[in-house]
C-alpha positions in Angstrom: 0.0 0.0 0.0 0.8 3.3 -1.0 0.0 7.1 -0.8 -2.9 8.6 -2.1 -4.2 12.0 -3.1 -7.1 14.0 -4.3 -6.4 16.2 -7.5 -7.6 19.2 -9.1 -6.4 18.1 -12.2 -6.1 20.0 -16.0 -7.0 17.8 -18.8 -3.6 17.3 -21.0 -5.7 17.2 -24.5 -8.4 20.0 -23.4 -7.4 21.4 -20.2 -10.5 21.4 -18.5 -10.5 21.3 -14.5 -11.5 17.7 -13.2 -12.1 17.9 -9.5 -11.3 15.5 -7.4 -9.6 12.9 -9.2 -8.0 10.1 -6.9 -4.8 9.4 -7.5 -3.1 6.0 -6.1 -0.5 4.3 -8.4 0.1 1.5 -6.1 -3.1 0.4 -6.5 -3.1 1.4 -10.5 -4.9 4.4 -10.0 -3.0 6.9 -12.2 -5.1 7.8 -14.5 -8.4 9.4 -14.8 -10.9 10.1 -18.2 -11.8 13.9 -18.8 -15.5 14.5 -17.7 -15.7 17.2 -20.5 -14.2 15.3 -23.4 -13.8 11.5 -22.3 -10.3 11.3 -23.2 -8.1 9.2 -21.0 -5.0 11.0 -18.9 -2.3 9.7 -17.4 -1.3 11.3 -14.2 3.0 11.4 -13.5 4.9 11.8 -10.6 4.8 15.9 -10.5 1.0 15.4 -10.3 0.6 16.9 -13.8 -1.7 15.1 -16.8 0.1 13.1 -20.0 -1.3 11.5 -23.1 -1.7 8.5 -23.0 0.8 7.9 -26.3 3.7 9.9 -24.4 3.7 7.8 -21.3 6.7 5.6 -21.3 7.8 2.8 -18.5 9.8 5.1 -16.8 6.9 7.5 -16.0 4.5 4.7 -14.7 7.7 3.4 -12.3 8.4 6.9 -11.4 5.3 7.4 -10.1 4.7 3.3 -8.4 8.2 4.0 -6.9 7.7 7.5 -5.5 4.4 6.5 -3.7 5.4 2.6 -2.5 6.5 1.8 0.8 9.1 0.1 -1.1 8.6 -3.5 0.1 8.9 -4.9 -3.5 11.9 -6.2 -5.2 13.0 -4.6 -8.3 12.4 -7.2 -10.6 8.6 -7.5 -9.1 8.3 -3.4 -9.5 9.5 -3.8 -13.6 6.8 -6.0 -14.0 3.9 -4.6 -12.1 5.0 -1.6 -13.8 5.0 -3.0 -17.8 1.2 -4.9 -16.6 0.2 -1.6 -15.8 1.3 0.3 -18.9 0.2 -2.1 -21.0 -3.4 -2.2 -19.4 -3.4 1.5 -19.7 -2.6 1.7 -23.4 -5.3 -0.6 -24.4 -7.9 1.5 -22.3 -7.0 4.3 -24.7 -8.9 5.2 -28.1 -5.6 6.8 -28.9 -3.7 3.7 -31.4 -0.5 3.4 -29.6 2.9 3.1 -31.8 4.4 -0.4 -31.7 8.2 -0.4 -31.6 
């Protein structure tokens, strides 16, 4: 278990104010979809709202790392982390690039 937080967040695609967005990457909470236009954000580390396409593994472990107790071992952080980002992109309408 990890921290958690209640955002006043911007929409990344267009910035409208969603209130009260829970935010709780341990428990895979780290993104949220736009009450005004539906689109689906990703929340980082600095509390601030992505695209869904620009969100790499490093951002999703940045933000797992920075709120965990730390009672994982790396190897079981990499792969909670790619799960995670992989569940994310296929939530998204956007068509992620393969590569």
């Amino acid at each position: 278990m990890g921290d958690r937080y209640d955002l006043n967040i911007n929409c990344t695609y267009c910035n409208y104010l969603n209130k009260d967005v829970w935010y709780a990457p341990t428990c895979s909470t780290d993104t949220f979809r736009c009450e005004k236009c539906k689109e689906l954000n990703f929340i980082n580390s600095d509390f601030k709202s992505m695209k869904i396409i620009d969100v790499s593994i490093d951002e999703v472990r940045k933000g797992f790392s920075n709120a965990s107790m730390g009672t994982l071992t790396d190897i079981e952080v990499e792969r909670i982390c790619a799960e995670h980002l992989y569940e994310i992109q296929g939530e998204s309408d956007t068509k992620i690039p393969q590569g």
